[in-house]
gemmi code that builds the backbone of each chain (N, CA, C; Angstrom):
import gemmi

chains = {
    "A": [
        ("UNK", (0.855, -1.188, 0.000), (0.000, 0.000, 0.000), (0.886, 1.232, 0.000)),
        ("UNK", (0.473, 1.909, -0.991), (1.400, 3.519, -1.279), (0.901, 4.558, -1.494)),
        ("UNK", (0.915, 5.600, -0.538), (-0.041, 6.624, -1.202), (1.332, 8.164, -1.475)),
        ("UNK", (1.283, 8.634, -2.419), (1.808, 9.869, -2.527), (1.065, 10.687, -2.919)),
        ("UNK", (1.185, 12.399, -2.551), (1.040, 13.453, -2.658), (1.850, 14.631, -3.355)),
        ("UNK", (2.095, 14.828, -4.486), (3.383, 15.043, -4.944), (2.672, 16.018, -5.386)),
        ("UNK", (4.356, 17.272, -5.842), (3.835, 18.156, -7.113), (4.226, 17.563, -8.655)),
        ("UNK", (5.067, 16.811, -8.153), (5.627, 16.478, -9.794), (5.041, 15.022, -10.365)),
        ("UNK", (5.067, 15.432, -11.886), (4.604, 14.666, -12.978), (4.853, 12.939, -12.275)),
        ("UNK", (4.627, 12.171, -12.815), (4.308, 10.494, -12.467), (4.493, 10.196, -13.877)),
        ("UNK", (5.100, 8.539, -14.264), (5.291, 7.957, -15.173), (4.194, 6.608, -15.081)),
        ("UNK", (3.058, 6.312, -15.428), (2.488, 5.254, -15.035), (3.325, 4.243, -15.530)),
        ("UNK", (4.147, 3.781, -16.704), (4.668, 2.543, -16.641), (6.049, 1.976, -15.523)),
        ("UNK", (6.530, 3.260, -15.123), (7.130, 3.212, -14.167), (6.766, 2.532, -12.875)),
        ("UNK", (5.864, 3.411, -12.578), (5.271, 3.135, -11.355), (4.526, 1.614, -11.079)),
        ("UNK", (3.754, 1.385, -12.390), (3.492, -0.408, -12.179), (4.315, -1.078, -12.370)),
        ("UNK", (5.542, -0.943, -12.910), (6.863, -1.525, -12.716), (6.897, -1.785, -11.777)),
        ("UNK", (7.235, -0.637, -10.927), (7.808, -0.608, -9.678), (6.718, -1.477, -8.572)),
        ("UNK", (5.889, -1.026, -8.902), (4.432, -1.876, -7.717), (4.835, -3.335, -8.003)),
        ("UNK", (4.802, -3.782, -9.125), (4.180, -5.231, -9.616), (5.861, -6.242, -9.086)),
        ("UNK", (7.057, -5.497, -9.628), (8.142, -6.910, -9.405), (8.220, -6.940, -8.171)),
        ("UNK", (8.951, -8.782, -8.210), (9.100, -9.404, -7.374), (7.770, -9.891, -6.907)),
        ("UNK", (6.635, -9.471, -7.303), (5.315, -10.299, -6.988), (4.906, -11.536, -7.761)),
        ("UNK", (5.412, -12.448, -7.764), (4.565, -13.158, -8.990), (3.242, -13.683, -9.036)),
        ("UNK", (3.134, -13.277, -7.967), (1.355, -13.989, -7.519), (0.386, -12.856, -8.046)),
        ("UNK", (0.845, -11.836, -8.237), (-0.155, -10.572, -9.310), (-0.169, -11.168, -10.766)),
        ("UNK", (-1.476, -11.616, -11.035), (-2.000, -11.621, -12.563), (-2.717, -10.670, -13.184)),
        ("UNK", (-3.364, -9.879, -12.168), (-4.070, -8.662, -12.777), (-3.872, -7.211, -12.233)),
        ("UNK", (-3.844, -6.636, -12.935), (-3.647, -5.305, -12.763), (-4.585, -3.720, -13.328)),
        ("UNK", (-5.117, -3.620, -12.646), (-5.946, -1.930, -12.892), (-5.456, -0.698, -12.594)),
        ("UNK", (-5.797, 0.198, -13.434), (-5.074, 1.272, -13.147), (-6.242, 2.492, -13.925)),
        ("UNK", (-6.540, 3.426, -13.246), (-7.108, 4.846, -13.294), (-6.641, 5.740, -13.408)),
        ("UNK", (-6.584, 6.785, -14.147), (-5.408, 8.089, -14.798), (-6.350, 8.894, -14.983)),
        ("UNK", (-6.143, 10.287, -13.899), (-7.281, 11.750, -14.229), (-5.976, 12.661, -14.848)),
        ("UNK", (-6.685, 13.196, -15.959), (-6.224, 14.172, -16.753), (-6.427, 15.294, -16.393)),
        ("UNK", (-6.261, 16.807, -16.443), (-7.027, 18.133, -16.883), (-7.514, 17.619, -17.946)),
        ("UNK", (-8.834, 18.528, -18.267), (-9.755, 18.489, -19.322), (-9.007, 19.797, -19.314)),
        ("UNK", (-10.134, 20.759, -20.871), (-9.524, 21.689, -21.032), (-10.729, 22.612, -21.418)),
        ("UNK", (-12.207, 21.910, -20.303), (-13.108, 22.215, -20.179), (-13.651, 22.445, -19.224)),
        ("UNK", (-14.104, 23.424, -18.414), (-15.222, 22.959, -17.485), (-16.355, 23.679, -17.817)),
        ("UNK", (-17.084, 23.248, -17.142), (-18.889, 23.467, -17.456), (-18.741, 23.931, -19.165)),
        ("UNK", (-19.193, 25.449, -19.556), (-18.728, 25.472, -20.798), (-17.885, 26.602, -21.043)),
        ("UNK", (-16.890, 26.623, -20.739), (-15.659, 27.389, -20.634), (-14.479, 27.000, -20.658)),
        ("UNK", (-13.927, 27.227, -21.427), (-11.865, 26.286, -21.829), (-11.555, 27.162, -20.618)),
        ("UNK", (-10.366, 25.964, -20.168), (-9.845, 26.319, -18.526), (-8.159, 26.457, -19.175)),
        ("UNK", (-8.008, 27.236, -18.886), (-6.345, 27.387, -19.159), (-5.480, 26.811, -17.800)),
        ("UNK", (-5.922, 26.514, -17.059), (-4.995, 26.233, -15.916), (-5.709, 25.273, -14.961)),
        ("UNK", (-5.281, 25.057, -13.864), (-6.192, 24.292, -12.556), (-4.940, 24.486, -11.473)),
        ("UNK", (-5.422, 24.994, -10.554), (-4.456, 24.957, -9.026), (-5.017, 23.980, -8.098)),
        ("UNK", (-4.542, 22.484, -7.732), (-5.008, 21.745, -6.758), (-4.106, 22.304, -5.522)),
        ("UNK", (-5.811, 22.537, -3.789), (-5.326, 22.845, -3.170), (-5.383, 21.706, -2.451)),
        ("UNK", (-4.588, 21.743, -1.213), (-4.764, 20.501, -0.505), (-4.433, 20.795, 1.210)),
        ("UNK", (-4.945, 19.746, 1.958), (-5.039, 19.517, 3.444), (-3.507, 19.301, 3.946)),
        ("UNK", (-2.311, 19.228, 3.981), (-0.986, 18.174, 3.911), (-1.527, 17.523, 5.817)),
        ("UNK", (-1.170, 16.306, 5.513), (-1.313, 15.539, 6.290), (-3.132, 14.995, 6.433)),
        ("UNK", (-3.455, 15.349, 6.575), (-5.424, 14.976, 6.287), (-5.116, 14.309, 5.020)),
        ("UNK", (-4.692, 14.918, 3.868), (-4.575, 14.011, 2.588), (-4.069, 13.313, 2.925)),
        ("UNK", (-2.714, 12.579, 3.014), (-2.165, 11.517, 3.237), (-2.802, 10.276, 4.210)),
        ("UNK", (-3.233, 11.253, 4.870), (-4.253, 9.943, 6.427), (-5.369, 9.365, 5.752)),
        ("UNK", (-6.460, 10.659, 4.805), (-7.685, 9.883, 4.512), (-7.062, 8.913, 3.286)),
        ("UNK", (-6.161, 8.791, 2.122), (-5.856, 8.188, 1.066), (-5.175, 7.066, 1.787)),
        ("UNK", (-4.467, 6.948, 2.899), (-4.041, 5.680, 3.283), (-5.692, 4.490, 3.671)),
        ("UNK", (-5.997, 5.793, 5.308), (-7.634, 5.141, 5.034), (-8.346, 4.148, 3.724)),
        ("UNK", (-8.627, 5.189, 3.181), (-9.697, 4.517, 1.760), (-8.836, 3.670, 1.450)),
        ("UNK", (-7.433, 3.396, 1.289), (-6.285, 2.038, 0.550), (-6.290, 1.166, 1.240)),
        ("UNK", (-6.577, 0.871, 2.809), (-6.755, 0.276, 3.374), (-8.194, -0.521, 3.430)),
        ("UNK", (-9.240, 0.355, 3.215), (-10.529, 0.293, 3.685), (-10.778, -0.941, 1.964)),
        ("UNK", (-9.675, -0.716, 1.159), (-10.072, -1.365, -0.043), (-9.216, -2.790, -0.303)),
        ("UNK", (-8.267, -2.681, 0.616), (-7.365, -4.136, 0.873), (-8.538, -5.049, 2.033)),
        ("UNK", (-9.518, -3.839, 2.816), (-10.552, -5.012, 3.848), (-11.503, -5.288, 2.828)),
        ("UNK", (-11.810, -4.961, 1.695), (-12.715, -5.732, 1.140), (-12.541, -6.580, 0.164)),
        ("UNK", (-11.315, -5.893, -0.812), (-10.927, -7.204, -1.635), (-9.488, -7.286, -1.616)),
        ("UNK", (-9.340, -8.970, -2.226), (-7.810, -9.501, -1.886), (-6.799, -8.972, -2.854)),
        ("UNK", (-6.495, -7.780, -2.162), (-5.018, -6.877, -3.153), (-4.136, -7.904, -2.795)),
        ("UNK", (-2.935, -7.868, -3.918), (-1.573, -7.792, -3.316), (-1.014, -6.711, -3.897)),
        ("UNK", (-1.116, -5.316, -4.289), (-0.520, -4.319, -4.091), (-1.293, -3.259, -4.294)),
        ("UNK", (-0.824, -2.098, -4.049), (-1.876, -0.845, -4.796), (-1.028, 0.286, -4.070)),
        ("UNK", (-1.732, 1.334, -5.062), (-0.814, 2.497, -5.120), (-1.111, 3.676, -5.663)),
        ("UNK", (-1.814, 4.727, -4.863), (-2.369, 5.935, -5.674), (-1.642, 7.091, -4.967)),
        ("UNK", (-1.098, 7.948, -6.039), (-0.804, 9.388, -6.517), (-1.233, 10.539, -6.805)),
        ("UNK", (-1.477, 11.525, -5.640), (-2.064, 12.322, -6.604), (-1.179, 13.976, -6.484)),
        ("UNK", (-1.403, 14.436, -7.437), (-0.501, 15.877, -7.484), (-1.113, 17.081, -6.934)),
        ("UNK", (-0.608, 18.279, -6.612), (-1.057, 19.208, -6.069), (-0.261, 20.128, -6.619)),
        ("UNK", (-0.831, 21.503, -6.621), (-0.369, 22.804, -7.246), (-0.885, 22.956, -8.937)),
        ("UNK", (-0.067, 23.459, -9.573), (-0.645, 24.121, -10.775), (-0.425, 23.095, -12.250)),
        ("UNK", (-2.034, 22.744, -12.981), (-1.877, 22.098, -13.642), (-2.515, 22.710, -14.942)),
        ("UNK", (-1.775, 22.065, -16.348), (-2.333, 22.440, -17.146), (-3.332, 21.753, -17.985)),
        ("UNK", (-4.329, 21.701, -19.317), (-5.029, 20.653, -19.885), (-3.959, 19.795, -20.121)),
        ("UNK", (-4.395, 18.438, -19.720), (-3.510, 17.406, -20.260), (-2.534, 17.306, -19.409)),
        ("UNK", (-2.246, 17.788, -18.526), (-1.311, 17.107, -17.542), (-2.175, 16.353, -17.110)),
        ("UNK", (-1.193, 15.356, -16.396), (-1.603, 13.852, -15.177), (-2.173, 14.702, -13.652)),
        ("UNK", (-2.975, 14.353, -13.193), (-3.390, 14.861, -11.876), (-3.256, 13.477, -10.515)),
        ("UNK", (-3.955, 12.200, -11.220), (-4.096, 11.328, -10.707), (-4.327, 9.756, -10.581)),
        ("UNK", (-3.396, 8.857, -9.910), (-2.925, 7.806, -10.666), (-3.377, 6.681, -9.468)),
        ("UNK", (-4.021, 6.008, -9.849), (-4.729, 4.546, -8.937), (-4.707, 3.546, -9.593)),
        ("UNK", (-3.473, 2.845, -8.880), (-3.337, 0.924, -9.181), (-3.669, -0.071, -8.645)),
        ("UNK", (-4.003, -1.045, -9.003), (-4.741, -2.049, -8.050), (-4.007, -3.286, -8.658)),
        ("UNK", (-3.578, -4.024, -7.707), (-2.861, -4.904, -8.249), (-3.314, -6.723, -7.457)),
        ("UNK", (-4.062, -7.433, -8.643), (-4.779, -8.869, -7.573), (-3.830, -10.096, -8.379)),
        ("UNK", (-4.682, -11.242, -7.786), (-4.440, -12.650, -8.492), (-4.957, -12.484, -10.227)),
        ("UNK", (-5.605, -11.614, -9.783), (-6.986, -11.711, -11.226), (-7.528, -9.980, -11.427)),
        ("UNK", (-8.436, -10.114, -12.423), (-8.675, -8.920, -13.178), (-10.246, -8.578, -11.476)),
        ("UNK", (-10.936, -9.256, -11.395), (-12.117, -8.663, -10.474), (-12.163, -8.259, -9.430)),
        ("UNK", (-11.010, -8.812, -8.763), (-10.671, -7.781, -7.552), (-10.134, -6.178, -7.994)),
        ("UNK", (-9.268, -6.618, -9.172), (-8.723, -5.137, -9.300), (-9.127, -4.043, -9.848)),
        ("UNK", (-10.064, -4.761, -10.833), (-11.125, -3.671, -11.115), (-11.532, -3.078, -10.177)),
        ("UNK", (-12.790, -3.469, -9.668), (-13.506, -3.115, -8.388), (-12.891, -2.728, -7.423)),
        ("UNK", (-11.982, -2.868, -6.864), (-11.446, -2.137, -6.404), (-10.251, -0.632, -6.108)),
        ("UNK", (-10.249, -0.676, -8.153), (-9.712, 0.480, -8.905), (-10.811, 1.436, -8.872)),
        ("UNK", (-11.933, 1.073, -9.093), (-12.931, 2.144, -8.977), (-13.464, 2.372, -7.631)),
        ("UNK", (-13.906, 1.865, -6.366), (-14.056, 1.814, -5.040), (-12.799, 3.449, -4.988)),
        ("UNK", (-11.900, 3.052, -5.159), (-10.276, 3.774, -4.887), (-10.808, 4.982, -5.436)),
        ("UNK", (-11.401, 5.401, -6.513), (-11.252, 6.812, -7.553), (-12.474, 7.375, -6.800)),
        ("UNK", (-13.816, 6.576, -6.956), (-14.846, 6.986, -6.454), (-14.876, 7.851, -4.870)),
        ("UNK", (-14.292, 6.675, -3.926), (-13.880, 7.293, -2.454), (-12.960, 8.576, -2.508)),
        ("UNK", (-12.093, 8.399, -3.452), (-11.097, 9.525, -3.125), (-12.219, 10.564, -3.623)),
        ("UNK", (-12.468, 10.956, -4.599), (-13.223, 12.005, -5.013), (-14.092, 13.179, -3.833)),
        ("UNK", (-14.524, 11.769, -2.866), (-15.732, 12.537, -1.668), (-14.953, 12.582, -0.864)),
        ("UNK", (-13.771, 11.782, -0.381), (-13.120, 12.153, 1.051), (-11.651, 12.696, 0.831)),
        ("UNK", (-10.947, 12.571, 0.134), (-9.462, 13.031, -0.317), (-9.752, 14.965, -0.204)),
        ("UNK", (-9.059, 15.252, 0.814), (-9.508, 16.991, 0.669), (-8.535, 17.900, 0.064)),
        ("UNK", (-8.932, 17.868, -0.798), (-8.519, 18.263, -2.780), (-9.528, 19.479, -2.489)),
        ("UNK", (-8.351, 20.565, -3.265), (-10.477, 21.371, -4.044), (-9.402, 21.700, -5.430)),
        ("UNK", (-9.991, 22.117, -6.356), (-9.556, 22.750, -7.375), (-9.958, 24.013, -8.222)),
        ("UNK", (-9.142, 24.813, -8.326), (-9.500, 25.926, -8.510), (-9.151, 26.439, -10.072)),
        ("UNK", (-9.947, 26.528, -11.077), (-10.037, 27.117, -12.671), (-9.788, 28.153, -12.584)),
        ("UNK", (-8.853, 27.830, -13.899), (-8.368, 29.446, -14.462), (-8.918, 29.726, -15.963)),
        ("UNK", (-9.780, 30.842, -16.130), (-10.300, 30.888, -17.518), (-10.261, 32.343, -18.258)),
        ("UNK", (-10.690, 32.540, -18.756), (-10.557, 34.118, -19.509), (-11.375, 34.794, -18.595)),
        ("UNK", (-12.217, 34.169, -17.731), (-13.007, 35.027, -17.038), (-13.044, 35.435, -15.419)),
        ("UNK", (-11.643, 34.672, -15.490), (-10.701, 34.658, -14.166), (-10.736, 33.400, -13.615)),
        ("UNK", (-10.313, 33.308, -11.889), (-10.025, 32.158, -11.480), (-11.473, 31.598, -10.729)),
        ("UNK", (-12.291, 30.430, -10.750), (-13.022, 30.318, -9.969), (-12.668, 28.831, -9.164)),
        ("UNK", (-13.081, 28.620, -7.537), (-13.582, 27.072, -7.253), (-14.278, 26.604, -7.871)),
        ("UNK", (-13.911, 25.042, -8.204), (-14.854, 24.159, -8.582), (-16.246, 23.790, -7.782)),
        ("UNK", (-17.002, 23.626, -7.899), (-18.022, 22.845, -6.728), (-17.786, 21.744, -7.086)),
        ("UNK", (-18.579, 20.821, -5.747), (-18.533, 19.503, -5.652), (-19.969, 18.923, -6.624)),
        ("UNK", (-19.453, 18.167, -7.286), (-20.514, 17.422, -7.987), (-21.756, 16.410, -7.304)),
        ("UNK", (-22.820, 16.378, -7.188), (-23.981, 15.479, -6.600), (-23.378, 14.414, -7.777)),
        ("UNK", (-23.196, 13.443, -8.480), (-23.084, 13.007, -9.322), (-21.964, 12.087, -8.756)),
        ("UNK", (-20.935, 12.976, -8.120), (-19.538, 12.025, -7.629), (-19.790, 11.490, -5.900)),
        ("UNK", (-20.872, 12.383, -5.217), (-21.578, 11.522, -4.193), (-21.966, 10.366, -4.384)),
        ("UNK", (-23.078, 10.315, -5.566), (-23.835, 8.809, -6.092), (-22.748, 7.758, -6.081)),
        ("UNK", (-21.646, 8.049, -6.990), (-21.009, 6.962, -7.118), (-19.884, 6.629, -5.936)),
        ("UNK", (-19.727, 7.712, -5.288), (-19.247, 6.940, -3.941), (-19.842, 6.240, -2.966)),
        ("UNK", (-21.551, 6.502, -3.352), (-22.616, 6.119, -2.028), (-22.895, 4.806, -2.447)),
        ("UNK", (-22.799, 4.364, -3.611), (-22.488, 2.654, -4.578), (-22.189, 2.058, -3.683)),
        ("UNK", (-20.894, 2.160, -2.978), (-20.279, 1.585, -2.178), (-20.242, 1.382, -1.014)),
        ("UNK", (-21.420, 1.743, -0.237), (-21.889, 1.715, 0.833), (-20.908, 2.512, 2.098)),
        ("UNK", (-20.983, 2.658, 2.927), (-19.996, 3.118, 3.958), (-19.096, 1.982, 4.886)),
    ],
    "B": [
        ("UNK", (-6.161, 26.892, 20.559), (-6.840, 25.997, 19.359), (-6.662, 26.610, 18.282)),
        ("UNK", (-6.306, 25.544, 17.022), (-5.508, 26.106, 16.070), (-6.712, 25.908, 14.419)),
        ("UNK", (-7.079, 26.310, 13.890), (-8.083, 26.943, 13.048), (-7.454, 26.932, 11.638)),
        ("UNK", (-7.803, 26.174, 10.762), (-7.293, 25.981, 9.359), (-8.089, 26.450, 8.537)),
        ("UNK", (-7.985, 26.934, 7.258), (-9.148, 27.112, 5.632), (-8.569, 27.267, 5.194)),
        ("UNK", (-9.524, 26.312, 4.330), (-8.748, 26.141, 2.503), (-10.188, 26.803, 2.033)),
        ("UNK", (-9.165, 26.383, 0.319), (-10.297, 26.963, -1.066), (-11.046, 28.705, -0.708)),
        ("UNK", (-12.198, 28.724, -0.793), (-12.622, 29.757, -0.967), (-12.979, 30.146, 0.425)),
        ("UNK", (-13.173, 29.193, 1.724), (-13.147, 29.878, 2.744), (-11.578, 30.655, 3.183)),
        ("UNK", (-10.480, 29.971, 2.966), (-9.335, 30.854, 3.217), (-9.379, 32.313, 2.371)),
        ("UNK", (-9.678, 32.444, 1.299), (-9.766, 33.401, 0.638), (-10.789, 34.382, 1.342)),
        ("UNK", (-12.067, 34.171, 1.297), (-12.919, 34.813, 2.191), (-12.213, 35.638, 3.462)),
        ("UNK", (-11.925, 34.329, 4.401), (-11.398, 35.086, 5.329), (-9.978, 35.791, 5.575)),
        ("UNK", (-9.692, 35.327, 4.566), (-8.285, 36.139, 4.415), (-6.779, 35.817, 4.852)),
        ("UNK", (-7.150, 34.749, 6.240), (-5.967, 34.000, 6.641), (-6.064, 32.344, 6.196)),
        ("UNK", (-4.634, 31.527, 6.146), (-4.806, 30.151, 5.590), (-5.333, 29.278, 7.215)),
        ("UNK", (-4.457, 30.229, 8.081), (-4.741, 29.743, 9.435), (-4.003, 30.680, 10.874)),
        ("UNK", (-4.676, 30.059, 12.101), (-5.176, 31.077, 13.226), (-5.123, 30.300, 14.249)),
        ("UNK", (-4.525, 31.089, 15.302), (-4.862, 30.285, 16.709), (-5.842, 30.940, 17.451)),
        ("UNK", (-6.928, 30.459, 17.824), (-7.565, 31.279, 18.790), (-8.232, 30.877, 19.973)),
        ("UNK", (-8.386, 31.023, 20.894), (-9.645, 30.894, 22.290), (-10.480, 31.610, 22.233)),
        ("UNK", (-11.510, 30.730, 22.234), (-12.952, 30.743, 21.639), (-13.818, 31.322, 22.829)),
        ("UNK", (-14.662, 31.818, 23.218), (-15.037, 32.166, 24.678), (-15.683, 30.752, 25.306)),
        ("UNK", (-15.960, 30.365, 26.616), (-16.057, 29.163, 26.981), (-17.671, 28.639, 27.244)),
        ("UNK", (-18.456, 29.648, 26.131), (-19.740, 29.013, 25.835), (-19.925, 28.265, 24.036)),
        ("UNK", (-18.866, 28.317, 23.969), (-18.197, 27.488, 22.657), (-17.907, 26.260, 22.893)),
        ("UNK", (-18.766, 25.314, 22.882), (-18.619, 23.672, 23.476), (-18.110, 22.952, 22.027)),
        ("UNK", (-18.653, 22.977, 20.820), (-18.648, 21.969, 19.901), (-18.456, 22.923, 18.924)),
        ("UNK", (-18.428, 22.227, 17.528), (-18.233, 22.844, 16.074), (-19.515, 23.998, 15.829)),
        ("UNK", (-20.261, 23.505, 15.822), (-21.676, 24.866, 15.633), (-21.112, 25.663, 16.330)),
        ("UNK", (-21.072, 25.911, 17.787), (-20.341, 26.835, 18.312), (-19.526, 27.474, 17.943)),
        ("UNK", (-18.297, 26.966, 17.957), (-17.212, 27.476, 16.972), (-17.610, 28.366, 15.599)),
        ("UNK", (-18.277, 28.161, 15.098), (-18.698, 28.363, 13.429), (-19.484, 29.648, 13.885)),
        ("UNK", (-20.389, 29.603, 14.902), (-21.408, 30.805, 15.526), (-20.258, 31.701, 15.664)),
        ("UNK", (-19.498, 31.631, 16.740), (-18.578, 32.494, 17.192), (-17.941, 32.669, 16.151)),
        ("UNK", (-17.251, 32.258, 15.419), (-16.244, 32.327, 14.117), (-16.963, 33.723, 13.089)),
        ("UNK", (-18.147, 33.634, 12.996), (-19.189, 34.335, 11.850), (-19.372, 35.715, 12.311)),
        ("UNK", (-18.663, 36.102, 13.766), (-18.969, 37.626, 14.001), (-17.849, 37.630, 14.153)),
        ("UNK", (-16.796, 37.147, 14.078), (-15.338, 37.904, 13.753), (-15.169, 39.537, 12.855)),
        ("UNK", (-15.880, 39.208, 11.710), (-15.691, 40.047, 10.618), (-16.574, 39.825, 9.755)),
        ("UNK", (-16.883, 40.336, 8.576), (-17.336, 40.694, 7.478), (-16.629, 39.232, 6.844)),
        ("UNK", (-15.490, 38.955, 6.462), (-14.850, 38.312, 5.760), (-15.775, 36.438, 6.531)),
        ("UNK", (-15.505, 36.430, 7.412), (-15.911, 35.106, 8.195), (-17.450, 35.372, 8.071)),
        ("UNK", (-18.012, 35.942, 8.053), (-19.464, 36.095, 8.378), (-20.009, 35.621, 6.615)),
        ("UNK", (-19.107, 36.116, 5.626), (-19.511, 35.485, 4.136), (-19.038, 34.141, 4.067)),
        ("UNK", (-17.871, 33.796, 4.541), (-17.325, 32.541, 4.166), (-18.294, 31.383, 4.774)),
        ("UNK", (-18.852, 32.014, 6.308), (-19.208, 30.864, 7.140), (-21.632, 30.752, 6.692)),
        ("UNK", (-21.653, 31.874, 6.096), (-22.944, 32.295, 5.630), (-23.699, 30.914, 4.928)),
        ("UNK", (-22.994, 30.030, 4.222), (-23.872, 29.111, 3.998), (-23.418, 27.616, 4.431)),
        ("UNK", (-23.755, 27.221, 5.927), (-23.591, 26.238, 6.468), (-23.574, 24.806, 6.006)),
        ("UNK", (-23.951, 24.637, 5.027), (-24.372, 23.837, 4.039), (-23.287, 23.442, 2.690)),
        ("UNK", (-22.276, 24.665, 3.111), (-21.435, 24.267, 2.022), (-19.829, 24.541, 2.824)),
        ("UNK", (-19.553, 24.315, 4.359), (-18.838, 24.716, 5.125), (-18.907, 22.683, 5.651)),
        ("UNK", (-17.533, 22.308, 5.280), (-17.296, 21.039, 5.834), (-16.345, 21.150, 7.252)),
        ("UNK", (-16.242, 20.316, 8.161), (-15.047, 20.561, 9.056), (-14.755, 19.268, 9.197)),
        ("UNK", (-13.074, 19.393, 9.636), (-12.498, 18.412, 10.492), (-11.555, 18.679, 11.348)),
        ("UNK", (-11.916, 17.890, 12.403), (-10.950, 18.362, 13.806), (-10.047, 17.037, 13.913)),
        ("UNK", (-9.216, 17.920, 14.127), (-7.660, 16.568, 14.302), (-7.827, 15.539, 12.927)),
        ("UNK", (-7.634, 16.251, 11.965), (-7.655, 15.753, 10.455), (-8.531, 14.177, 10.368)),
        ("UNK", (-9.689, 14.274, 11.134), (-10.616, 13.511, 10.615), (-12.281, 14.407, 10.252)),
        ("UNK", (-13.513, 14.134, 9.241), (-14.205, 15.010, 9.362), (-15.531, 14.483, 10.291)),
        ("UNK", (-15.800, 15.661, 10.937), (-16.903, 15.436, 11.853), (-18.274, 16.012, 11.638)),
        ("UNK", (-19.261, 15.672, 12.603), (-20.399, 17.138, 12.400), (-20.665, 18.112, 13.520)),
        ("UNK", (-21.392, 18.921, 13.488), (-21.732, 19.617, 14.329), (-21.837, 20.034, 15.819)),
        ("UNK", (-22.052, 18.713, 16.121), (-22.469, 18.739, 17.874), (-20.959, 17.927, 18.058)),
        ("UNK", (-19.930, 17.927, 17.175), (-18.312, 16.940, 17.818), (-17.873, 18.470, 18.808)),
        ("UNK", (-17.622, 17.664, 19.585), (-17.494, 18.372, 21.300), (-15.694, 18.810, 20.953)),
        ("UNK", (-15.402, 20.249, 21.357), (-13.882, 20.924, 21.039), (-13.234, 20.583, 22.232)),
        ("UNK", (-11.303, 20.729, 22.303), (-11.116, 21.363, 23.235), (-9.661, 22.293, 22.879)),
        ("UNK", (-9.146, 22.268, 24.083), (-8.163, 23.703, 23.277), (-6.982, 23.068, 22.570)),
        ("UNK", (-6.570, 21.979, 22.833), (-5.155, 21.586, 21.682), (-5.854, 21.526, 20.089)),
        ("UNK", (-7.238, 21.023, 20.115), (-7.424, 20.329, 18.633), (-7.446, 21.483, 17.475)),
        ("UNK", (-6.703, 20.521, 16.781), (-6.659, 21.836, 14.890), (-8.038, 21.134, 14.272)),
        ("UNK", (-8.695, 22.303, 14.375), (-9.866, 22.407, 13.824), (-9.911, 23.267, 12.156)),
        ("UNK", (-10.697, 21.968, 11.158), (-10.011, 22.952, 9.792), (-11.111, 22.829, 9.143)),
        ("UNK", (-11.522, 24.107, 8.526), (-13.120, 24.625, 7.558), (-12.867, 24.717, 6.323)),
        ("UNK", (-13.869, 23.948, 5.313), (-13.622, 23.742, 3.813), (-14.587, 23.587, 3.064)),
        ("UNK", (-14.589, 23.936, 2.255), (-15.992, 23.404, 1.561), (-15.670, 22.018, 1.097)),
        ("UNK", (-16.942, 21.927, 0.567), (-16.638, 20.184, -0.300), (-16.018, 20.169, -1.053)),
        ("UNK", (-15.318, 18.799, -1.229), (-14.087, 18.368, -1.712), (-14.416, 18.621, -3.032)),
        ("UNK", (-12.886, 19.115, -3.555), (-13.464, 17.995, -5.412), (-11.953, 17.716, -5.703)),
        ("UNK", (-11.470, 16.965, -5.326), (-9.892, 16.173, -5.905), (-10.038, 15.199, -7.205)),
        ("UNK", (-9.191, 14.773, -7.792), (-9.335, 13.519, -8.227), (-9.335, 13.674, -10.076)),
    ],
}
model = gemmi.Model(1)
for chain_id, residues in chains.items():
    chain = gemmi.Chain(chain_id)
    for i, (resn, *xyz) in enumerate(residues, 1):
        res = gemmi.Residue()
        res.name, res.seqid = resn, gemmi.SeqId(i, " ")
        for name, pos in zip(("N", "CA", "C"), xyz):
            atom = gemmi.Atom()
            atom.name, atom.element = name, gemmi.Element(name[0])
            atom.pos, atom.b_iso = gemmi.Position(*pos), 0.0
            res.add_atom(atom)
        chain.add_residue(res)
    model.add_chain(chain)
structure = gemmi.Structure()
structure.add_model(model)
structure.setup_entities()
């Protein structure tokens, strides 16, 4: 279990490199990658500033990595996520799940993206021609964390 | 007791963070948030819609009636959006 908080860029083939050897009992592997869009609502975003909690982030993302090894049988996993100033198309955020098989790791690649979304204390803030605004929180990214029961 | 904000409540109020003693009819988070909202102009907008004001004390999040005392870092945010 790995959680980082970084400002700098991530290599995903790296990083499942790095997760997966020396395991040979991993046959399956999932993995989730958030981009900048270079949209929000209907306005091109030239920028995004992720703000963050330091230390609250790290506690709740271990939490939820944990809370997802008590329900299904990982043998590895590993999510990343960046903070400070991003542009369209940079990497923001990186979740691996690593099982015997593909159904644990699915499901529990998405459990991972979904939870972080509502409890990971992230906000993000757009930059557009019409200045900088907060994002709000989506009703939409509740639903799919509430999937998963508490 | 040490007092954190992010996103648009730090902006609002103007500091990222604050130590303060609260007067000692300030038992729990509502409290806190009551007292917090006549500070200023700046706190009184940030803290104005309760509904979009999350907290967590000692970096877990709680609600309303979670009972304070003077070591805990208590930190105000709106809802998340990471990810």
């Amino acid at each position: 279990m790995t959680v980082r908080v970084q400002a700098e860029d991530f290599d995903i083939g790296v990083e499942i490199d790095a997760l997966t050897s020396g395991n040979p009992r991993i046959g399956g592997i999932a993995s989730f990658m958030g981009v900048v869009r270079a949209e929000g609502g209907d306005q091109a975003i030239s920028a995004m500033t992720l703000e963050h909690y330091p230390g609250m982030t790290e506690k709740k993302l271990a939490e939820i990595e944990a809370e997802a090894h008590g329900r299904w049988p990982l043998e590895a996993s590993l999510i990343i996520h960046r903070h400070g100033r991003l542009e369209p198309g940079d990497r923001i955020v990186l979740v691996v799940t690593c099982a015997k098989s593909r159904g644990p790791a699915l499901a529990a690649c998405e459990f991972l993206i979904d939870w972080l979304k509502t409890k990971a204390p992230f906000w993000k803030l757009e930059e557009s021609d019409q200045g900088a605004e907060w994002v709000d929180a989506r009703e939409s990214d509740d639903e799919a964390a509430s999937k998963w029961g508490e | 007791m040490k007092l954190l904000y992010f996103a648009w409540l730090r902006t609002k109020i103007g500091v990222a963070s604050e130590e303060v003693t609260p007067p000692e009819t300030v038992v729990n988070v509502d409290g806190l948030i009551e007292w917090l909202a006549t500070r200023g102009p700046g706190y009184a907008e940030a803290l104005a819609n309760r509904d979009q004001v999350r907290v967590a004390v000692n970096q877990d999040y709680v609600v309303g009636d979670q009972p304070l005392k003077p070591g805990d870092e208590v930190a105000l945010f709106p809802p998340v959006t990471g990810g």
